[in-house]
N, C-alpha and C positions, 0 to 999 in steps of 0.2 A: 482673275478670280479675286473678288474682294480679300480683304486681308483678313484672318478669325478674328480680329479684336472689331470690326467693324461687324459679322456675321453676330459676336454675343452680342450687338447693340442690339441690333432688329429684332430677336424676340423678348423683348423687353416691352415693359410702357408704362407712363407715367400712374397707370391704374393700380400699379404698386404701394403708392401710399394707402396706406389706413386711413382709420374716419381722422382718427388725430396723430396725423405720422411725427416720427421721431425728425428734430431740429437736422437743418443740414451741417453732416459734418463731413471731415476730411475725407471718408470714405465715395462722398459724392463727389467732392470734384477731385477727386484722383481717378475714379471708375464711374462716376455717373454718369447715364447714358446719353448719348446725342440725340435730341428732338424729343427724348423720355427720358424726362428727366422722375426722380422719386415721387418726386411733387413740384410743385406747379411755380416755377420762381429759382427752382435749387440748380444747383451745379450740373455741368454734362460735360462732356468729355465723348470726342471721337474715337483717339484710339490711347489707348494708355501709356503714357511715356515711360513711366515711371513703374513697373511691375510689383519690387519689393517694396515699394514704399506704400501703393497702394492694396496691398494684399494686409501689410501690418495696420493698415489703416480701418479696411473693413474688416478684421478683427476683433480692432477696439470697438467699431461700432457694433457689432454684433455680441461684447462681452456687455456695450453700455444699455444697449436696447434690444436685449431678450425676445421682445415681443413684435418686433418687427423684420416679419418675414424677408423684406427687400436686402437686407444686406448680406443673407447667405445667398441670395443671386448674384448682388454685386460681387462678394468675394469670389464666385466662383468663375465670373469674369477677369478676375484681375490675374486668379489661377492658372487660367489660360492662354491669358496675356504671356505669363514668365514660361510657361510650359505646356501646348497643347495638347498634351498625352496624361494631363497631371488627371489621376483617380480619382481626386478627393472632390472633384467640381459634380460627379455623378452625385454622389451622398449629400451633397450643401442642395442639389437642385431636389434633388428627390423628397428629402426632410422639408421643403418648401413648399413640396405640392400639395400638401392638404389646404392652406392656405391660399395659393398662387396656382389654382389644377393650371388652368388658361396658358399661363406662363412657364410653368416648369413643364409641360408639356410641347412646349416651342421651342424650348432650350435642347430638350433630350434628342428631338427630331430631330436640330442643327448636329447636333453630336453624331448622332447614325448616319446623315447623310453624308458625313464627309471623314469617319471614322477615327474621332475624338473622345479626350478623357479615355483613352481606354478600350471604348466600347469597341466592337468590327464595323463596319460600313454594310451598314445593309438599306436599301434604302424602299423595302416595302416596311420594315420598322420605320422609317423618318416619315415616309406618308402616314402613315396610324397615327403618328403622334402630332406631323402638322395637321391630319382630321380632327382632333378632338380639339388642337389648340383654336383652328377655324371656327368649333360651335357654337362661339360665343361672338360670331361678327350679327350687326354692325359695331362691337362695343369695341373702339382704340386697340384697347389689349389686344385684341384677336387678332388684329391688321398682320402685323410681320406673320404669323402660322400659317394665314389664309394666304400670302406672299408665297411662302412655301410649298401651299400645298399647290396652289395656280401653277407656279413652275414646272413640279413633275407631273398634275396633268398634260401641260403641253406637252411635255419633252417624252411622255410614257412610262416615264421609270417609277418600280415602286409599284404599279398597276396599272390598268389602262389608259390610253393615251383618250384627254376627252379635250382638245385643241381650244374649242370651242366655249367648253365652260370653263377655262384655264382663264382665255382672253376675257371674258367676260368678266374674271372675279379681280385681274390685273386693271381692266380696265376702270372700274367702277373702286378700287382701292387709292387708284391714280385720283381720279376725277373726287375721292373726299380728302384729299390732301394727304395720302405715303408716298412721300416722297421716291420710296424704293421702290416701289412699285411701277413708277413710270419711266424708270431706266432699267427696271425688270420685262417692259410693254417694248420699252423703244429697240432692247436688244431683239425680244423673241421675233417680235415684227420683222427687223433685219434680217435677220435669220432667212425667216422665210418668203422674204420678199414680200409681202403683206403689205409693208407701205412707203412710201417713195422717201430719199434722203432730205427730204426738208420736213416731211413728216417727222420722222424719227428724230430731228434734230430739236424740234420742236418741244417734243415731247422729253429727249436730254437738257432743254431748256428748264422745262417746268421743274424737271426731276433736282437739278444745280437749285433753282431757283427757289427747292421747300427744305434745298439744305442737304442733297444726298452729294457728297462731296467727290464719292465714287460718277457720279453722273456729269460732274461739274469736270472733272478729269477726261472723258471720253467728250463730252462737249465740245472742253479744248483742242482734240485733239480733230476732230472735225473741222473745225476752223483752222488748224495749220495745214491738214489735209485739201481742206476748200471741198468737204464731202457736205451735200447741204447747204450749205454756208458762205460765204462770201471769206476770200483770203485773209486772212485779220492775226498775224502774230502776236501782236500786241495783245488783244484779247484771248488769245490761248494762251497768253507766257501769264498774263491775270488768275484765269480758270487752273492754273495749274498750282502758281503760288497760294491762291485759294485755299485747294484742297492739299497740297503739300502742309501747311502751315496746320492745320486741323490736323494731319496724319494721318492722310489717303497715300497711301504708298505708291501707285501708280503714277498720283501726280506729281510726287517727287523725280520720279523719272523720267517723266517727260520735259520735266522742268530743265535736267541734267542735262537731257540731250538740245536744249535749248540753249544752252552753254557752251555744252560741247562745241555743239556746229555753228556758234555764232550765228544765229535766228533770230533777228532783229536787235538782236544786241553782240556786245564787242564779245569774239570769244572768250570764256575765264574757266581756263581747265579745271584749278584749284576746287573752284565753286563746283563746276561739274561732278568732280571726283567726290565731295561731301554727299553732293544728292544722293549721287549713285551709291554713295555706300550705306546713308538713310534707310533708301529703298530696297537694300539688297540685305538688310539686316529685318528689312521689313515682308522680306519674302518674292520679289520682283525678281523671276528669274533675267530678266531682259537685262537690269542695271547693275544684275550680278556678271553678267560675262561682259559689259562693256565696262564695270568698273575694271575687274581684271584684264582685259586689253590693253587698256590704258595704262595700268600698275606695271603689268609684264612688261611693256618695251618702251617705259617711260616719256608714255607721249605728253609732253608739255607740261610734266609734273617728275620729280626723280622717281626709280624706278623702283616696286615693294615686290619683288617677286614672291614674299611669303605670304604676306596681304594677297596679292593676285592671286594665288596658290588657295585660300581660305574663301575669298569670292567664287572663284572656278567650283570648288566644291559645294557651297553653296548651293548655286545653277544646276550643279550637279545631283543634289538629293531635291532640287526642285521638279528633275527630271527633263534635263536639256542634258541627250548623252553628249554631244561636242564638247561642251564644260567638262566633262569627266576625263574626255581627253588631252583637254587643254591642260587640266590639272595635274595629269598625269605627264606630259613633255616636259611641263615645269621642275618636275619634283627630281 
């Protein structure tokens, strides 16, 4: 699952600036968005390092520039960067929509379909709201809603399953350049066997290669696989540092485990054990119970059983019961 601070980039877009948008300030390159950026030249940021800093950041921007809708989106990103469940990101997006409908209606979606800020998880509310945010394709802004709404046609949820004009709205999102979209194609494809492993890799190509870092991550992981692909470590241990380095979480972990087990290069636990705690701070259930493996019985680094003990639980509210009981032998 991508990580929420990567989910609040995609319904965003650069069609946020005004006719004479506010100067870029800290609040964009603390929280400004990856590939939408405010405006056309200004700061982006994948996933936010930084939470309190960026939250006090669009604050001041949003005290200095009143009339610039974008930075109560931004803050309400940076919101739920520090706290997924925080309330106040519904009010910053809602007070937005008279201005941004497009957008604060692709925000609210992402919120109901995976039961954020607050709201319950419903995800016939997340379709309503990625339809309206879609009305407004082919214009940029639309793209991540219509992303949205593609996916639970395929998948059914939310209302009828319409496969077909799902692939179709993925496909043609893919083919003007969203990046998301064609690691959104290249999965559903997978799925359903629709098209062969060097298609799909193809298409995880283009997806790394407009910048979805998330795609650039699963690419890798193809190539160490040799799914599609030709066996190539080197270029997965690249795709991983990639998207690790931006703060794709997944590809922090794969990165870990390319440490770990000494995967073209010399094993470095140490290194390993950072990744994995990156990633497991970053929501990875996988790098949360092999970070804790490793902590518990001090393989190749001294031994943090309380650390391991906080990873396990981790895993654990990720919803891998094993973790809950690892955590629990521990304790």
């Amino acid at each position: 699952m991508r990580g929420i601070l990567t989910l609040m980039a995609l319904i965003l877009s650069s069609a946020m600036a005004s006719a004479q948008p506010a100067p870029q300030t800290a609040c964009d390159s603390l929280a400004g968005l990856w590939l939408l950026p405010r405006a056309e030249g200004m700061a982006q940021v994948y996933a936010i390092d930084d939470a309190p800093a960026a939250i006090a950041a669009c604050d001041a921007a949003r005290a200095q520039y009143p009339s610039e809708p974008a930075f109560a989106l931004l803050l309400a990103r940076a919101l739920m960067a520090a706290d997924p469940m925080d309330t106040r990101a519904v009010a910053l997006v809602t007070g937005a929509q008279a201005e941004l409908p497009v957008l604060g209606a692709a925000q609210l979606a992402a919120y109901y379909e995976n039961g954020l800020a607050g709201l319950p998880a419903s995800e016939r509310i997340a379709r309503d709201f990625y339809a309206r945010a879609c009305e407004g394709w082919p214009a940029p802004n639309a793209r991540p809603g219509c992303a949205g709404l593609a996916r639970m046609m395929i998948e059914g949820r939310g209302g009828p399953a319409d496969e077909s004009g799902g692939f179709e709205m993925l496909q043609s999102l893919c083919s003007e350049g969203w990046a998301m979209a064609c690691t959104d194609l290249a999965q559903q494809q997978e799925l359903r066997g629709e098209a062969s492993d060097r298609q799909v890799t193809a298409l995880l190509a283009r997806a790394c290669d407009g910048g979805d870092l998330f795609g650039c991550s699963v690419l890798g992981f193809r190539y160490e696989t040799e799914t599609g692909a030709p066996y190539d470590i080197a270029r997965a241990r690249a795709l991983y540092e990639r998207a690790c380095d931006g703060g794709e979480m997944l590809g922090c972990g794969n990165l870990g485990e390319v440490y770990r087990s000494g995967l073209g290069v010399a094993p470095d636990i140490a290194r390993a054990v950072e990744l994995f705690g990156r990633a497991c701070t970053g929501n990875d259930a996988y790098a949360c119970v092999t970070l804790g493996n490793i902590l518990a019985n001090g393989r190749g680094v001294p031994a943090d059983v309380p650390r391991a003990i906080a990873a396990f639980d981790q895993a654990c509210l990720l919803g891998d019961p094993e973790a809950c009981d690892q955590a629990d032998i521990l304790r």
